[in-house]
N, C-alpha and C positions, 0 to 999 in steps of 0.2 A: 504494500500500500504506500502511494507519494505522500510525504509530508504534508502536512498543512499549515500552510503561511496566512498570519494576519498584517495586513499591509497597509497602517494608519499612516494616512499624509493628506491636508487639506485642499496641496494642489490637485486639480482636477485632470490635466493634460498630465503629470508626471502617474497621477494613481493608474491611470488607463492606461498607461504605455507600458509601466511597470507589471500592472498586474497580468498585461500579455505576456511579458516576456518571462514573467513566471509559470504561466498556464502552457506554456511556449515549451518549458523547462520541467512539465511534467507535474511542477506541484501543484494541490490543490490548493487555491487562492481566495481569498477573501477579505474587503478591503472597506474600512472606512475614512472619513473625511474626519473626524475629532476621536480626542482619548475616549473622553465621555462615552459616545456610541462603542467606541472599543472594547471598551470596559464592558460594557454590558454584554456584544458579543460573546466574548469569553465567559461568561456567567454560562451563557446556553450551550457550545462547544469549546472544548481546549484546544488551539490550534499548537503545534509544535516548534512555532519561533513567532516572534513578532519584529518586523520591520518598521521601526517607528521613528516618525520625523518629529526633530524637537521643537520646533518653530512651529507650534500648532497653536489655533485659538482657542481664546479656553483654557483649561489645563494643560498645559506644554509639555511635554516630553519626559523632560526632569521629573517634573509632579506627578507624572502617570506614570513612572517606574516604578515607585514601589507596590502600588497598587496591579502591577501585573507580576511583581517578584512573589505577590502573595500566592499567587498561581502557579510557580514555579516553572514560568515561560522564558527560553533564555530572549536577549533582545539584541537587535542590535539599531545603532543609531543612525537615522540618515539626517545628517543636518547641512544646511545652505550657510551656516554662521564659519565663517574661516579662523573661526579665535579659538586658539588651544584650550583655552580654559573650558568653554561646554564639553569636549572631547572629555579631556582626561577625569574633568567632573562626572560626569555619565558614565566612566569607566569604575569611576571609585565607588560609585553611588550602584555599581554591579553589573551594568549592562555587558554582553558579552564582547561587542566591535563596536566599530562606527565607521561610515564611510560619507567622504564630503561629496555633495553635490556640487557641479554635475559627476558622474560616476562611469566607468564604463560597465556594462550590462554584465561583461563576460567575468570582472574582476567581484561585482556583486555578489555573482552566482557562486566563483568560489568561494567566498567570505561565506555563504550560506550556507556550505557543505562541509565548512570546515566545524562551524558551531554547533550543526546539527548534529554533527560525528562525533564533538565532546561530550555533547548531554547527550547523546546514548552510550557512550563508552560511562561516563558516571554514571547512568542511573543500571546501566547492566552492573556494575561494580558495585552500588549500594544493594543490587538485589542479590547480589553474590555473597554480601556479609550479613543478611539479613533472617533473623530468628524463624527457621518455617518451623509451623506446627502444623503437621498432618494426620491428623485424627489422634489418636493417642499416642506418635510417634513426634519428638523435638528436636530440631537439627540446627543448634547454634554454632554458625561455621568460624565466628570469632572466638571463641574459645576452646572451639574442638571438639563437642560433647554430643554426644546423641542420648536419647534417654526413650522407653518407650515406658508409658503408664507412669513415669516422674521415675521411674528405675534408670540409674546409669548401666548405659551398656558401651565396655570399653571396643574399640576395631582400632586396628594399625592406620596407620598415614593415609597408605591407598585405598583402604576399603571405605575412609570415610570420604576422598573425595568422590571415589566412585558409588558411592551411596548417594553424597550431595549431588552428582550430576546428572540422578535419576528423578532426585524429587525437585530439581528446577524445574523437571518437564514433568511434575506429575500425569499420572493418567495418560502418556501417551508413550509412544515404542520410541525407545533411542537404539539407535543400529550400532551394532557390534563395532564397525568401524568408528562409527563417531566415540562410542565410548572409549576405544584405544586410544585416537587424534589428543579426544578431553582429558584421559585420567593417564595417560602412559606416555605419549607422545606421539608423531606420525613414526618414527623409526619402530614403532613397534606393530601398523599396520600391518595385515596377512598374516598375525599371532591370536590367533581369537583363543586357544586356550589360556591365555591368559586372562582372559574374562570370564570363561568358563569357570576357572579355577576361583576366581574371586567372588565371585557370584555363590560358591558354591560355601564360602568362607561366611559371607555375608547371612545367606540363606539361615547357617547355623549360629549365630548369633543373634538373627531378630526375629526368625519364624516360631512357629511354638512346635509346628514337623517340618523340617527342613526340605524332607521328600515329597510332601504337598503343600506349597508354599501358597500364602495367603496374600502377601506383599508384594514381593518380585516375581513378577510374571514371565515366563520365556513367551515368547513369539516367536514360533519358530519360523526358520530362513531368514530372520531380518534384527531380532535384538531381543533385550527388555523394557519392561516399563514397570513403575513402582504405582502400584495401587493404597490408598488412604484406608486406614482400617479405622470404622470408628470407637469413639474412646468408651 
């Protein structure tokens, strides 16, 4: 699915050019004239970056940052002002870039791909360190511990990443391969008994019969996938 850009700027001839050359660019776009109406957009969908010019009537640019960091939308600035000071201001005050008008189109576009590609690399990162609890099963990847019914239950290094890289994808098949690439490295792809064999590690530590597994599921020809047992 393409990104979704919100594209607040009050000129008229620059929103319309721009928001071509975004729809141009595959993203889906959607544009206001004031923060104001911005603001409220985002109330009804979250779009994935906002493109906000700081030279707006009304509430300017400055003013409606925080009010969209509430949202946790990264931003970047397009501003017509040539004075360093709104730039680096804008920057402190958290915005992700800025780019001065006028702009080249193509230079934009990277600057959009690059910040779109930071806030998914952080938030795949905070989802990486982030406490899952899967029905009576708890997988805090910050301090290492899995627990199932508030019981610790100890696994070595690998088993627990390869535990954790089952219940990011809850509920669905992760391929043998992919689990080698995640939890082993590529150099160990075309070794599937190696996941066999951990699987099989794993199975007897958290199943309650390891030969009719409740949890870790085979699928056969293609992987496993971890199923939620409720508490």
């Amino acid at each position: 699915m393409s990104a979704h850009i919100l594209l607040v700027d009050d000129d008229d001839l620059m929103r319309r050019s721009l928001a071509f050359t975004l729809t141009q660019a595959d993203y889906k776009t959607t544009t206001a004239a004031s923060a104001e109406d911005a603001l409220l957009l985002v109330k009804r969908e979250s779009p994935d970056l906002v493109l906000l010019d700081i030279g707006l009537p009304g509430m300017d640019g400055l003013q409606a940052l925080p009010h969209f960091q509430k949202h946790k939308i990264p931003i970047i600035f397009l501003t017509a002002r040539r004075r360093e000071l709104d730039e680096i201001l804008g920057l402190e005050l958290g915005a992700e870039d800025y780019v001065t008008k006028p702009f080249d189109a193509d230079i934009l576009l990277a600057r959009i791909r690059v910040v779109l590609r930071r806030h998914q690399n952080q938030h795949e990162l905070q989802t990486q360190t982030e406490t899952l609890t899967l029905g009576d099963l708890t997988i805090n990847p910050r301090a290492h511990t899995i627990s199932i019914k508030e019981k610790n239950i100890k696994l070595s290094a690998r088993e627990f990443t390869l535990l954790h890289t089952l219940a990011l994808d809850i509920g669905n098949v992760v391929a043998v391969d992919q689990l080698l690439a995640q939890v082993w490295g590529a150099e160990f792809i075309g070794e599937p008994q190696v996941v066999y064999v951990h699987i099989r590690w794993l199975r007897e530590k958290l199943e309650e019969n390891a030969s009719k597994p409740e949890r870790i599921i085979t699928v056969r020809g293609i992987g496993y996938k971890l199923i939620e047992k409720a508490l």
